[in-house]
C-alpha positions in Angstrom: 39.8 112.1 53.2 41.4 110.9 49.7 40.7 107.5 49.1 44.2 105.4 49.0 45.0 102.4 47.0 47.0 101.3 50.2 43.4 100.7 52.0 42.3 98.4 49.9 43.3 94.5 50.2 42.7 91.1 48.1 42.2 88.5 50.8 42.7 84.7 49.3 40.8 81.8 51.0 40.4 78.2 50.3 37.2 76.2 50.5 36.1 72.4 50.0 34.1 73.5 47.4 31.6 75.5 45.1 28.7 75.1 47.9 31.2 76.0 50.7 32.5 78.8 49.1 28.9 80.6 47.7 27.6 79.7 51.7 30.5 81.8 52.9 30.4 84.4 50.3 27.3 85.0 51.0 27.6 85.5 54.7 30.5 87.8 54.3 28.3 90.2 51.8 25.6 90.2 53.8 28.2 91.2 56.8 29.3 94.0 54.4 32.8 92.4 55.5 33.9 92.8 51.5 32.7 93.9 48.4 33.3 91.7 46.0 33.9 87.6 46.3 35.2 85.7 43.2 34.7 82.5 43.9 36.7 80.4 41.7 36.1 76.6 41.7 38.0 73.8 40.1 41.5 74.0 42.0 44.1 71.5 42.9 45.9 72.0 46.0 48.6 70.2 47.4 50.1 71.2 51.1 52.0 69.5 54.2 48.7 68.5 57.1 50.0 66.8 59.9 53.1 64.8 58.7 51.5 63.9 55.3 51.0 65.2 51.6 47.2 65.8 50.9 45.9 66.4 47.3 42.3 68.2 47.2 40.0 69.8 45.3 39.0 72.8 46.3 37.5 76.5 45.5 39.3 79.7 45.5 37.8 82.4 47.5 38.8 86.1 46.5 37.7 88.6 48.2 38.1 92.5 48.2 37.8 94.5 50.9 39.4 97.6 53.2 42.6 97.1 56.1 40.2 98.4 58.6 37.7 95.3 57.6 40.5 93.1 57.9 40.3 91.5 61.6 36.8 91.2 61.2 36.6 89.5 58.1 39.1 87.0 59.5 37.0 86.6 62.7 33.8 85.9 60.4 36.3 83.6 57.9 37.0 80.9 60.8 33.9 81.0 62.3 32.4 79.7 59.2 35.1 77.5 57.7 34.5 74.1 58.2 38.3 73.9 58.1 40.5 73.6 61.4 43.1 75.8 59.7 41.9 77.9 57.5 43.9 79.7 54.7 43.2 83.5 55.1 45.7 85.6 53.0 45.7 89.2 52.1 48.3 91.3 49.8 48.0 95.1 49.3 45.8 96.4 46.1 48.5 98.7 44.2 47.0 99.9 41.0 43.2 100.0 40.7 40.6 102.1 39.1 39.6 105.0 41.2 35.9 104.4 40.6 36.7 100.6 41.7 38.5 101.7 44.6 35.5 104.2 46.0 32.9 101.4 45.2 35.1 99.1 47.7 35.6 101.3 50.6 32.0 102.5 50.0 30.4 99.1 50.5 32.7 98.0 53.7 31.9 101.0 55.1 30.9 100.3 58.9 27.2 101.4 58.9 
């Protein structure tokens, strides 16, 4: 079967920090729930929690991974968020390298 760019998404998550985000990373990898994790620290987020503006720092998780992986990488994102409502976002890959592309759906592959 041809390998789509459709099947592949980029699934955003927030995280208190460097530590929290390389602990999760980690456990998704080893999952084989993505591919690939940026983790990105250094962010400022602002957002609406329970009646009040909160201003934190935080790290930006970016993770690449299939649709099929999707609900289970979700599953495995709030079970180890320390978080009671995490952020867990995905958008559709539309342009990517071929080779990129195969590597993904390669690695995520349920084994």
């Amino acid at each position: 079967m041809p390998i789509t760019k459709s099947e592949i998404i980029i699934v955003f998550v927030t995280v208190p920090g460097l530590r929290e985000g390389s602990r999760i990373s980690r456990a998704i990898l080893t999952s084989r729930l993505a591919a690939c994790v940026n983790v990105i620290p250094g962010i400022q987020s602002m957002y609406q929690w329970k009646g009040k503006i909160v201003r934190e720092k935080e790290a930006m998780l970016v993770l690449k991974t299939t649709r099929s992986r999707y609900r289970k990488l979700e599953q495995k994102l709030k079970q180890l968020h320390p978080y009671e409502v995490p952020e867990v976002i995905a958008i559709p890959l539309i342009c990517g390298s071929s080779q990129y592309i195969e590597w993904v759906t390669k690695e995520v592959a349920n084994r």
